[in-house]
MARBA-3410 file (N, C-alpha, C, O; in Angstrom, 1 decimal):
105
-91.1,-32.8,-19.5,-90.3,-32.5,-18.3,-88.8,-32.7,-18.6,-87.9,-31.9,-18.2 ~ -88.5,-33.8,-19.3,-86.9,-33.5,-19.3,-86.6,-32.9,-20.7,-85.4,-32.6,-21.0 ~ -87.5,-32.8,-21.3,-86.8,-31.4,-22.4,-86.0,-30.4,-21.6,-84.9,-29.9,-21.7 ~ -87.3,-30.0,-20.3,-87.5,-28.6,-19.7,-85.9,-28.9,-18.9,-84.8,-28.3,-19.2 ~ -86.0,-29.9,-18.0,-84.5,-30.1,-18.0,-83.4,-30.0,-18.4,-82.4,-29.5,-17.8
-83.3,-30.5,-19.7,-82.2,-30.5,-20.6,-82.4,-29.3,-20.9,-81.2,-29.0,-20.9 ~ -83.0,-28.3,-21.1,-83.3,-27.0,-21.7,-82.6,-26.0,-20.2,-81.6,-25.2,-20.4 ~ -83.0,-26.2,-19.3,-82.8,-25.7,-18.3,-80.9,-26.4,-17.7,-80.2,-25.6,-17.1 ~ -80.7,-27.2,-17.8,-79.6,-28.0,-17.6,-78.4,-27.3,-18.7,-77.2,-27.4,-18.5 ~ -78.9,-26.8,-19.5,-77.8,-26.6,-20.9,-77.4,-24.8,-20.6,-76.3,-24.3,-20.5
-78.7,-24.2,-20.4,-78.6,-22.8,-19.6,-78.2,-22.4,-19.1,-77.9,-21.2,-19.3 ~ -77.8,-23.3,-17.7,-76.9,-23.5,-16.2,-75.5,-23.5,-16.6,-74.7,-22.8,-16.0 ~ -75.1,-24.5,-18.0,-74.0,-24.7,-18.6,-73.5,-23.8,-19.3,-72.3,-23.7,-19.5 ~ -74.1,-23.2,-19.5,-74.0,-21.8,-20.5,-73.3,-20.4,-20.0,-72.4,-19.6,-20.3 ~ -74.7,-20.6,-18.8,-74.1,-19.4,-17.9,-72.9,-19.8,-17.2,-72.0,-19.0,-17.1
-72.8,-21.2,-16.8,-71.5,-21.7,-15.7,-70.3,-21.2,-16.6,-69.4,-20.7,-16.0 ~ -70.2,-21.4,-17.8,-69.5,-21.3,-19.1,-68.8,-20.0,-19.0,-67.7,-19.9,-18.6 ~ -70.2,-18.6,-19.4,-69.5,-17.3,-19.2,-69.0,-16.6,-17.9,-68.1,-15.7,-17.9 ~ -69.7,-17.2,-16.8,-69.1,-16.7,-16.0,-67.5,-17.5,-15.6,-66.7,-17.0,-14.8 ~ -67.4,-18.4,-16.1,-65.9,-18.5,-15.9,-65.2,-18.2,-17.1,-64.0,-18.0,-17.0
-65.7,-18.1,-18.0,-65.0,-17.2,-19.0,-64.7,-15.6,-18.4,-63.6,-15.0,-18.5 ~ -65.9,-15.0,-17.7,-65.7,-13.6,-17.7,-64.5,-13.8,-16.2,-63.4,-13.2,-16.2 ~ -64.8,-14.6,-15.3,-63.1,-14.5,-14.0,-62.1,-14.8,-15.0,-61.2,-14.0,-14.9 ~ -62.0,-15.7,-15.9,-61.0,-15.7,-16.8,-60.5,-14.6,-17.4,-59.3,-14.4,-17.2 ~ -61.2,-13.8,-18.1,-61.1,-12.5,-18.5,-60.5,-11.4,-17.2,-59.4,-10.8,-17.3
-61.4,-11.2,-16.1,-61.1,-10.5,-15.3,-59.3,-11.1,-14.8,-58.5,-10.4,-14.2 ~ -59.2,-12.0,-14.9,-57.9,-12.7,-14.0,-56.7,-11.9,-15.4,-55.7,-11.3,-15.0 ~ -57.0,-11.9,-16.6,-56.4,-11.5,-17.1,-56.1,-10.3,-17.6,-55.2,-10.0,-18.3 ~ -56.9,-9.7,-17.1,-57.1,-8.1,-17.1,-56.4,-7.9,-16.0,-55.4,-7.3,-16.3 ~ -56.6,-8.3,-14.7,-55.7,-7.7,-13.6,-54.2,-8.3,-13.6,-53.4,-7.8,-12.9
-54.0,-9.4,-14.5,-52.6,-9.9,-14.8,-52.0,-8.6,-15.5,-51.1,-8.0,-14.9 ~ -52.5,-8.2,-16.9,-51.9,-7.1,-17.1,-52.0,-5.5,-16.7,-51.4,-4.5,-17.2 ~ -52.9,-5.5,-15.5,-52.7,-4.2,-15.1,-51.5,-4.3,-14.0,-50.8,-3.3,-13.7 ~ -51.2,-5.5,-13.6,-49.8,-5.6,-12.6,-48.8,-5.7,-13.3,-47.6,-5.4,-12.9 ~ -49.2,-6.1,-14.7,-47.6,-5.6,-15.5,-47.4,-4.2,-15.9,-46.4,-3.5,-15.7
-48.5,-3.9,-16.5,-48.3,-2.4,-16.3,-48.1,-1.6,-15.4,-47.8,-0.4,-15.6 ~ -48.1,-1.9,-14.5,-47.8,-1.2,-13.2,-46.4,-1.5,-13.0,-45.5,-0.8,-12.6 ~ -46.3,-2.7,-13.2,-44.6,-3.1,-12.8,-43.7,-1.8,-13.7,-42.9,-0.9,-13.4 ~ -44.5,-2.5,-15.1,-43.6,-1.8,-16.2,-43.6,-0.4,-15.6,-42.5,-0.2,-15.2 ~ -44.1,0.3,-15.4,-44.5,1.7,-15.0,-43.1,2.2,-14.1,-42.2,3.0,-14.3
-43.4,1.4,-13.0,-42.6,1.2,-11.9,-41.0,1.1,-12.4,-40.0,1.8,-12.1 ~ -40.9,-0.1,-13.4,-39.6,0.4,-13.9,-39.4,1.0,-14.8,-38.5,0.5,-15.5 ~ -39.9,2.0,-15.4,-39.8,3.2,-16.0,-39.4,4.1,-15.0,-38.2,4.3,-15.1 ~ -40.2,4.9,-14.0,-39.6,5.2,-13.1,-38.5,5.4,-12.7,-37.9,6.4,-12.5 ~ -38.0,3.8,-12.3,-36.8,3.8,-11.5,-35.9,4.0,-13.0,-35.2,5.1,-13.0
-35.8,3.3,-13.9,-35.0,3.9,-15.2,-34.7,5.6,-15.0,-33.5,6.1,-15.0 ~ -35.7,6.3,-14.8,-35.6,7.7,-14.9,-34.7,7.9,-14.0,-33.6,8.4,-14.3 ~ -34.9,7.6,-12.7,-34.3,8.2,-11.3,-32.8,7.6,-11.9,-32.0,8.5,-12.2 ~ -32.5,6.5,-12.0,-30.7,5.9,-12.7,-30.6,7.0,-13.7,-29.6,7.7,-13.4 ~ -31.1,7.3,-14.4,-30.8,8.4,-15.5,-30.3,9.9,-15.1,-29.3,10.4,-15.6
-31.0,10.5,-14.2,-30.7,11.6,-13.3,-29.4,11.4,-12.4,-28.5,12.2,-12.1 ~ -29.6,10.1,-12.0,-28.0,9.9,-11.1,-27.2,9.6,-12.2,-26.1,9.9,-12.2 ~ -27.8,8.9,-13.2,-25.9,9.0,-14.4,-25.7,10.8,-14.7,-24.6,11.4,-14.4 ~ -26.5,11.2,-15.2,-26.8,12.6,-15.3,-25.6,13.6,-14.2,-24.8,14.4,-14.5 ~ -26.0,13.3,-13.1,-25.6,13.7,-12.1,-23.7,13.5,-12.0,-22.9,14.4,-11.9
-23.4,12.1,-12.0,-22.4,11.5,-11.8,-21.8,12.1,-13.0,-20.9,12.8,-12.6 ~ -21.9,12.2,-14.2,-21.3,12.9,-15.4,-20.8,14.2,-14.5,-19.9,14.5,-13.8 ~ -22.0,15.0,-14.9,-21.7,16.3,-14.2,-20.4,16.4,-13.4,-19.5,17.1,-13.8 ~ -20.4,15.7,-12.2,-19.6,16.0,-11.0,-18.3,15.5,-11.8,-17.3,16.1,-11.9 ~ -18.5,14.1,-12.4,-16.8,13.7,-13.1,-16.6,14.9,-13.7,-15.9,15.7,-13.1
-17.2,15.3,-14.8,-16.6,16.8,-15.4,-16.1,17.9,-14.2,-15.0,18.6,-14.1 ~ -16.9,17.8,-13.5,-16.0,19.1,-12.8,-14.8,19.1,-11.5,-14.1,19.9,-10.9 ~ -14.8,17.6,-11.5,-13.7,17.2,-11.2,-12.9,17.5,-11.9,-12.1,18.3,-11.3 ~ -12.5,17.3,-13.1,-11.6,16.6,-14.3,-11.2,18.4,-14.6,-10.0,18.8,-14.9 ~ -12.5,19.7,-14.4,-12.1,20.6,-14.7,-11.4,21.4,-13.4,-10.7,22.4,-13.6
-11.5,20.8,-12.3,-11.0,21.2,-11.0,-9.4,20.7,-11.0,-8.5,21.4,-10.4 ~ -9.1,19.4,-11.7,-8.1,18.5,-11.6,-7.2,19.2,-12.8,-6.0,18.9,-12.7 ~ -7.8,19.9,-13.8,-7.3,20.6,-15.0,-6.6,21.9,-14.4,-5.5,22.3,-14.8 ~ -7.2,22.4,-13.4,-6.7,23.9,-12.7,-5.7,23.8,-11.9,-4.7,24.5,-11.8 ~ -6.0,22.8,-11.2,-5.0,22.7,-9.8,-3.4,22.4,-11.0,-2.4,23.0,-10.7
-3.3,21.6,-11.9,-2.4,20.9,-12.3,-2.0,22.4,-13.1,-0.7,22.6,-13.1 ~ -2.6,23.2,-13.7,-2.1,24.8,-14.1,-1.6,25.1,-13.1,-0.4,25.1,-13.1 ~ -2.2,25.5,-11.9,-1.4,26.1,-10.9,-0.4,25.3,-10.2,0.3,26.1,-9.5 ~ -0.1,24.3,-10.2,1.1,23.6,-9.8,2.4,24.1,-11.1,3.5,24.6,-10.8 ~ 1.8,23.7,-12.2,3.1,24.0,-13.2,3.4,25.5,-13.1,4.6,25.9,-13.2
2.2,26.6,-13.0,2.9,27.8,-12.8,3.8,28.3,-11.4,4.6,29.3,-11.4 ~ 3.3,27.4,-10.3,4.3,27.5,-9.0,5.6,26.7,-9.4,6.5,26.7,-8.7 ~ 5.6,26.3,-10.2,6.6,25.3,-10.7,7.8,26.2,-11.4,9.0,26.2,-11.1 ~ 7.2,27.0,-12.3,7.5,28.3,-12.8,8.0,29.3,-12.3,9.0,29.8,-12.9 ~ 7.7,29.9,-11.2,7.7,30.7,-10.2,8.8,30.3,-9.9,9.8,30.9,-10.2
8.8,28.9,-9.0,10.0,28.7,-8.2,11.5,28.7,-8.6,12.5,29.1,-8.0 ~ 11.2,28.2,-10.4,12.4,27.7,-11.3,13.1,29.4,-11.7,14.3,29.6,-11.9 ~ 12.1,30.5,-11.7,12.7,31.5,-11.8,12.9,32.2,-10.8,13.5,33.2,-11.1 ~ 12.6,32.0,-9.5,13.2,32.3,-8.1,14.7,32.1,-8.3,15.6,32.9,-8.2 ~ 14.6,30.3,-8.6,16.1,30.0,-8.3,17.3,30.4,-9.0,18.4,30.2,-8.5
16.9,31.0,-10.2,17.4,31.4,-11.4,18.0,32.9,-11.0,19.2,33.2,-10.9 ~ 16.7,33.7,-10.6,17.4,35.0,-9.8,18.1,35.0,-8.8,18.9,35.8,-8.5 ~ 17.8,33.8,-7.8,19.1,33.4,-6.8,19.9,33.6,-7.7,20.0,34.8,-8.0 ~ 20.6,32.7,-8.3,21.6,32.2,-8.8,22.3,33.3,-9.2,23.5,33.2,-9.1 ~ 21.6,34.5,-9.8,22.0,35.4,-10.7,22.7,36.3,-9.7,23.8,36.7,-10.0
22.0,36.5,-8.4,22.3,37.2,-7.5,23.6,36.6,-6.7,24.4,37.2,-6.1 ~ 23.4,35.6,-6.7,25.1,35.0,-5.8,26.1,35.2,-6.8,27.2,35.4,-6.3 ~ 25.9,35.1,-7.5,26.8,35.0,-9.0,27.1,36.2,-10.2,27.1,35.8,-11.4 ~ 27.2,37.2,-9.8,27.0,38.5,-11.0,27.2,37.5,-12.5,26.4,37.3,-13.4 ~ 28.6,36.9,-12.5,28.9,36.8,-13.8,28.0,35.7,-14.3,28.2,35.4,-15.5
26.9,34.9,-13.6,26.2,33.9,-14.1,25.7,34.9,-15.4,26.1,34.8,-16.5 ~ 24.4,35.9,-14.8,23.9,36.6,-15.5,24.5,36.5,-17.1,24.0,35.9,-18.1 ~ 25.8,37.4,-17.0,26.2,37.4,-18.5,26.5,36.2,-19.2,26.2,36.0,-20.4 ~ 27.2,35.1,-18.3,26.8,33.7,-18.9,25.5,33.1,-19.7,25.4,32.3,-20.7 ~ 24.5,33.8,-18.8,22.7,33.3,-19.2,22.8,33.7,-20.3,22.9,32.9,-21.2
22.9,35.4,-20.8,22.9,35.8,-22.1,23.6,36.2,-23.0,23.4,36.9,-24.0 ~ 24.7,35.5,-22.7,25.6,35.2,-24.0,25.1,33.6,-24.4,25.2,33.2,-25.5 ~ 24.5,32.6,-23.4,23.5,31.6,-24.0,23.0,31.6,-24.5,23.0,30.6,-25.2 ~ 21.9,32.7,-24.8,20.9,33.1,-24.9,21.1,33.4,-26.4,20.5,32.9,-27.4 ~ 22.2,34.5,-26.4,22.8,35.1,-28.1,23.4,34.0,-29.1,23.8,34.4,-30.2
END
């Protein structure tokens, strides 16, 4: 009878054994399916920051190419005006004129 015990007593132990081995296992399997998922999750969001850097590039360039044009068309109104004032000048002044191009020569 107490073999059958001990025999039966060691079995109980055995099993008590694997089944907290196997929650053990299980606890650690769903530990890394929540990292994986985390990780996932920030992969993800990595992507989405990637598209908005992506994005923000973009727009700085077309600024910088909008900010390239306007500053052309400022220096050529700049141009315009300098030789407006020039033809003024020429025009209040006949003899400027020949002054300009004997500068010139």
């Amino acid at each position: 009878l107490n073999d059958v015990l001990s025999s039966n007593m060691e079995l109980f132990n055995l099993n008590k054994l694997s089944e907290i081995g196997n929650n053990i296992e299980k606890i650690g399997i769903l530990e890394c399916l929540k990292e994986l998922e985390d990780g996932i999750e920030l992969l993800e969001n990595m992507k989405k920051l990637l598209k908005v850097e992506e994005q923000r590039r973009k727009v700085e360039d077309e600024l910088k190419r909008i900010e390239k044009k306007e500053k052309r068309k400022e220096e050529r109104r700049q141009i315009d005006q300098n030789v407006d004032e020039l033809l003024t000048i020429q025009r209040k002044n006949p003899y400027s004129s020949n002054m300009l191009s004997n500068n010139n020569n």
